[in-house]
N, C-alpha and C positions, 0 to 999 in steps of 0.2 A: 589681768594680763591676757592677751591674744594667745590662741590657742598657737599662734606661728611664733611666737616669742622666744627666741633661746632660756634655756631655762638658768640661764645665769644674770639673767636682764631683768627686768623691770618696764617694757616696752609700751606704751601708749600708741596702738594703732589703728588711734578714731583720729581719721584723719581732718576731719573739719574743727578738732582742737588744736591751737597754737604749741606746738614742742616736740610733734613726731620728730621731726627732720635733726630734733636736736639732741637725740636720747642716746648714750654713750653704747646701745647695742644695735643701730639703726641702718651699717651696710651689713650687718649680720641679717637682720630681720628679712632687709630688700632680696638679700641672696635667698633666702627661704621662701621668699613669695616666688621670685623664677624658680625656683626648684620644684616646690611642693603646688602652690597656690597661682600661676600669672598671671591667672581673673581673677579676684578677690573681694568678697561680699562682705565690706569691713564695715557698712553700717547698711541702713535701709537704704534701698535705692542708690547705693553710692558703690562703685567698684572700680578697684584699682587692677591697674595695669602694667606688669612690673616689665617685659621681654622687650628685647629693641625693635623686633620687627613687629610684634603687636603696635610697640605704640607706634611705628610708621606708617601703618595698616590704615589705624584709626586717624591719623595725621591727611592720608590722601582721603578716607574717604568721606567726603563731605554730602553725601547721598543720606548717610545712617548717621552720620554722628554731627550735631548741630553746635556752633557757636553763638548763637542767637540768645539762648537763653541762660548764658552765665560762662563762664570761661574760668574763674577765680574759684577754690574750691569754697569762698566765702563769698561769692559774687551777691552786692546786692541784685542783680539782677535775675539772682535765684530765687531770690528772698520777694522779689512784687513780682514772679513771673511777664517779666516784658521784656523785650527789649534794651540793652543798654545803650546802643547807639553810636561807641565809640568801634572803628577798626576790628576790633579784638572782638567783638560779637556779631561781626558781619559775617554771612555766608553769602557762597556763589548766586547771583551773578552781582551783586550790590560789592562786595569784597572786591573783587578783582577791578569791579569799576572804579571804586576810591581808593584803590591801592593804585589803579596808574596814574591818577592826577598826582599824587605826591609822593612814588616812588623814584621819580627821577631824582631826586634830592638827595637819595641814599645808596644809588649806586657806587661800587668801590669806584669807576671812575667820576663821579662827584663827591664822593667821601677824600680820595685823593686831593682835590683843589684844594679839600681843607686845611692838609697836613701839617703846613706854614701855621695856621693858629692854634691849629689843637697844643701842636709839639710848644708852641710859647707861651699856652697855657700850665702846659704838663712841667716844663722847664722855667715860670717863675711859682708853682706851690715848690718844688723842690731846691729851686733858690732860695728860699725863707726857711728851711728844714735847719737844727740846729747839728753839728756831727759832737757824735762823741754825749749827750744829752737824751731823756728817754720823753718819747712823744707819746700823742696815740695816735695809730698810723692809721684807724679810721675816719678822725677828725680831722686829721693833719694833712692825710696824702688819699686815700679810697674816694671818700664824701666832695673835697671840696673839685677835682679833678672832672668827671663828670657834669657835674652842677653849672660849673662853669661852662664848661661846652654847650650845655644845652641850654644857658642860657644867654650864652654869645650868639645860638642860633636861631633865638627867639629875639631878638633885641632886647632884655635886659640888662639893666645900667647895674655896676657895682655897687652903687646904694643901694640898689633893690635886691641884692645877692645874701642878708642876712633874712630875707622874707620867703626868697626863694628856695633855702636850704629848710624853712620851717614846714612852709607848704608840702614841700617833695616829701620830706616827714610825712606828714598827714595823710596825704592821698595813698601812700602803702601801709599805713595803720588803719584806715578808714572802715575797710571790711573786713578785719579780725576784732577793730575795738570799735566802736560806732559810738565814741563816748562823745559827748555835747562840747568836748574842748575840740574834737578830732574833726567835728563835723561842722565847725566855728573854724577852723584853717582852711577845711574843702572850701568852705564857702567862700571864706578871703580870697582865694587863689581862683576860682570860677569868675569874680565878678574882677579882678584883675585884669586874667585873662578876655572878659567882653571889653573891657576900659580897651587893653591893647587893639583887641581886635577892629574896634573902631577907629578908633586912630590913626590905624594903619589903611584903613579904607580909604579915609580922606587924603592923610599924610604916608603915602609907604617909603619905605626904605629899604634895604640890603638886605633886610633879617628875613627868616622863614615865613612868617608869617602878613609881611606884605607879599612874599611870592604866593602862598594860598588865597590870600584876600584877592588875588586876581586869574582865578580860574573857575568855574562853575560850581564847587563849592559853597553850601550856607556858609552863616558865621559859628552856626551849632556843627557842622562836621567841623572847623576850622579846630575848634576850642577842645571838641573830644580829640581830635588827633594832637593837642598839645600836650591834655592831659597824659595821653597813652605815652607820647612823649617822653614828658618827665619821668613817667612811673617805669616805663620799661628800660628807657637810655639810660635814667640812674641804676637802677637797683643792680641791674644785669653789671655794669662797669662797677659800680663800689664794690660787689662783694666777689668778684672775680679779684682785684686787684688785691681786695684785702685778705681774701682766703686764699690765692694764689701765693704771695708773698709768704704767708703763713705756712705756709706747702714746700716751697724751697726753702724753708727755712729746718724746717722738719726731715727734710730729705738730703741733707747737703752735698749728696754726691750729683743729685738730679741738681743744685742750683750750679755746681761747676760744670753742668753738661748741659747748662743754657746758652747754647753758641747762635744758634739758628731761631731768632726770637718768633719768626712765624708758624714755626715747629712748636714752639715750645709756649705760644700763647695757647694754640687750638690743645694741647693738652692738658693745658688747667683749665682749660671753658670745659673739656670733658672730665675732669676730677673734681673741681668743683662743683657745678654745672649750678650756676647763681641761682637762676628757675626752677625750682625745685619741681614743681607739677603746675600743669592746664588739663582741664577738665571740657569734656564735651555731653552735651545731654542724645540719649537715644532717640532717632526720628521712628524708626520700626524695629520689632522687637530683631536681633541680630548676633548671628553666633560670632565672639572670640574665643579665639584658640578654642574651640569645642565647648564654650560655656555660652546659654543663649540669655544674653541682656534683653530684657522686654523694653518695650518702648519706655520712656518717659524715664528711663532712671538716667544718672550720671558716671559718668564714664573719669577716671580721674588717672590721667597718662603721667605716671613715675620718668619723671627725663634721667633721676641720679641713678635709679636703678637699670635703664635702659642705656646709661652708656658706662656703667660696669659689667653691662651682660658678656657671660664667657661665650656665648655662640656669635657673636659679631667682633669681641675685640681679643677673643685667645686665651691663652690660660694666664697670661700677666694682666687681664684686665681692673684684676683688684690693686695694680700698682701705677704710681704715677714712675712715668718715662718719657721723658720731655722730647727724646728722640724717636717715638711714635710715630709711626707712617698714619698718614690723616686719611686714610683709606679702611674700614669705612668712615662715614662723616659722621660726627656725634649729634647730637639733639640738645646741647645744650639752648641753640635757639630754635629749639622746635620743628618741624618740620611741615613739608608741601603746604599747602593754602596760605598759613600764616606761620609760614615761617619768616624770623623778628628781623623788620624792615631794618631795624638801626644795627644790624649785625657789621656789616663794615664797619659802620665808625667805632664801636664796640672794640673789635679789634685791633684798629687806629688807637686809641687811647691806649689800651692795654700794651700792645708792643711800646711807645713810646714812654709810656709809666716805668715799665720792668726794663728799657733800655735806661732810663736815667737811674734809676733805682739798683742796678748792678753796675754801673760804671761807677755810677761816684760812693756806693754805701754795700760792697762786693760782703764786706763781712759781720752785715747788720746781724744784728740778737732779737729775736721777740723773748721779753723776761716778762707777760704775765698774758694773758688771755690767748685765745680770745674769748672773750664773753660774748655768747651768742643773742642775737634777737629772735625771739619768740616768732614765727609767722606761720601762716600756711602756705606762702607761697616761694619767701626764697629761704635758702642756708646761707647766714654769712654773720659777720660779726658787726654787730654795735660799738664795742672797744677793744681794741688791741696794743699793750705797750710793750713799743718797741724801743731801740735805742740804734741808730744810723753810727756805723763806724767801716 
């Protein structure tokens, strides 16, 4: 047990093991790291960073704190010390450079153009939904919503949509489980995605990825920005929706005081906050909050515990309030350099999810989980049964 453990708990807080995030005393613990610990030397070389404006700190400064060499607190790319190559491990000035080729695409007003498909996505999983019958609402309505999107944005055909939900699996199981079935999906979906990518060079179409095939762009930045894609566009949307849903359900005064659904998305991306942690490795040795990180170790930035911090969000921080003024901005997508490109459509999805989802099913039940998945990266559920009434 960690010496910062309430002594009523049982806490695991090695954080490069799968179940921190899941341990039934784990906003008790986080409060305990802002209070006592907000640097925190929880294993060699690895510290955590619980405060909101530490981790914003660590977020602008991209001088001392490197994305280069791992970002995932499992990152293979920690594991061969190199480069990963994808977005998410780029630093200044290479970042900024592949973030404007294909940041036009995810601006809220290009996120807007979409709204028409998203919402007739979002509006036929909830068409198939049975009322009054118990589902699992992360099978049924979290998982397949997202998926779809992002693979209506890739040109993927609906027979390819049972391959695509296995893949997106794998690629966020890849760096906590690197089992030979896990890394036999990576590879299916790697050599997919080159198949696509050519294709699309000779043949483009509408889809995202004939718009990359024709900007200066390889076809290796192309496929790493699909990947990130997948793995960020899903995981961020399925376990917002599904832990969100989970949240007004728990709260039922907060789900009848979901009027203002734009109000009331950004504060479940801050109570849940899907992204549990991103980690930065140190470039020179550098004081947080009065503790000096030497070079080369990792730096592991708490986004759950930094947007329940009482010195940014008040003393109701530990409470979800759907009618929270969105001042300050939470960190569920991270903040400055890489803060998460697909965060508009992120929240495109999510208000039109929670809009179909309280009009037509105002007085749903969850009767059993949710059962959580094991990661290091996000909090959210694998199964949830609900029943839509």
């Amino acid at each position: 047990m960690s010496a910062l453990a309430p002594s009523n708990t049982d806490v695991n807080i090695r954080i490069t093991e799968p179940g921190f995030f899941d341990e039934p005393g784990y906003y008790d613990v986080l409060a305990r790291l802002r209070a006592e610990a907000p640097v925190y030397n929880s294993e060699p070389n690895t510290w955590l960073v619980s405060r909101y404006e530490d981790v914003r700190a660590i977020s602008r400064d991209t001088a001392h704190f490197s994305s280069n060499r791992g970002v995932l607190i499992n990152d293979p790319a920690r594991r061969r010390g190199a480069p990963a190559g994808s977005l998410l491990h780029m630093d200044p000035p290479e970042h900024a450079d592949y973030r404007r080729v294909i940041g036009r695409e995810f601006t809220p007003r290009s996120t807007g153009a979409m709204e028409q498909t998203v919402a007739a996505i979002v509006q036929d999983v909830f068409d198939g939904l049975p009322r009054g019958e118990e589902i699992d609402f992360v099978h049924d309505v979290a998982m397949p919503i997202p998926v779809r999107v992002i693979a209506d944005l890739l040109g993927v055909s609906d027979t390819e949509l049972d391959d695509f939900h296995r893949w997106s699996d794998a690629m966020i199981e890849v760096s906590d489980n690197p089992t030979p079935e896990t890394y036999a999906s990576a590879a299916e979906f790697w050599a997919f995605l080159q198949d696509r990518v050519a294709q699309r060079r000779t043949h483009p179409g509408d889809d995202l990825i004939s718009m990359l095939t024709t900007t200066e762009l390889t076809d290796e930045d192309v496929l790493m920005f699909c990947l990130s894609l997948l793995v960020a566009g899903n995981e961020t949307t399925r376990h917002l929706l599904a832990m969100g849903t989970h949240a007004l359900w728990a709260h039922p005064d907060q789900r009848a005081a979901a009027v203002d659904l734009h109000t009331t998305v950004e504060e479940l991306l801050r109570w849940v906050t899907p992204i549990q942690a991103f980690g930065r490795t140190v470039t020179d040795a550098v004081d947080v909050a009065g503790t000096t990180v030497p070079a080369g170790d990792f730096v592991v930035m708490l986004y759950a515990s930094a947007n329940r911090d009482e010195s940014a969000f008040g003393p109701t921080a530990d409470r979800l309030d759907v009618t929270r003024a969105t001042s300050p901005t939470h960190v569920a997508f991270g903040f400055g350099e890489h803060n998460c490109l697909g965060a508009p459509l992120a929240r495109l999805e999510a208000r039109l999810a929670f809009e179909q989802l309280l009009t037509r099913f105002p007085n749903y039940e969850v009767i059993a989980g949710p059962v959580m998945t094991h990661s290091t990266l996000v909090r959210g559920a694998k199964e949830m049964k609900v029943v839509l009434q």
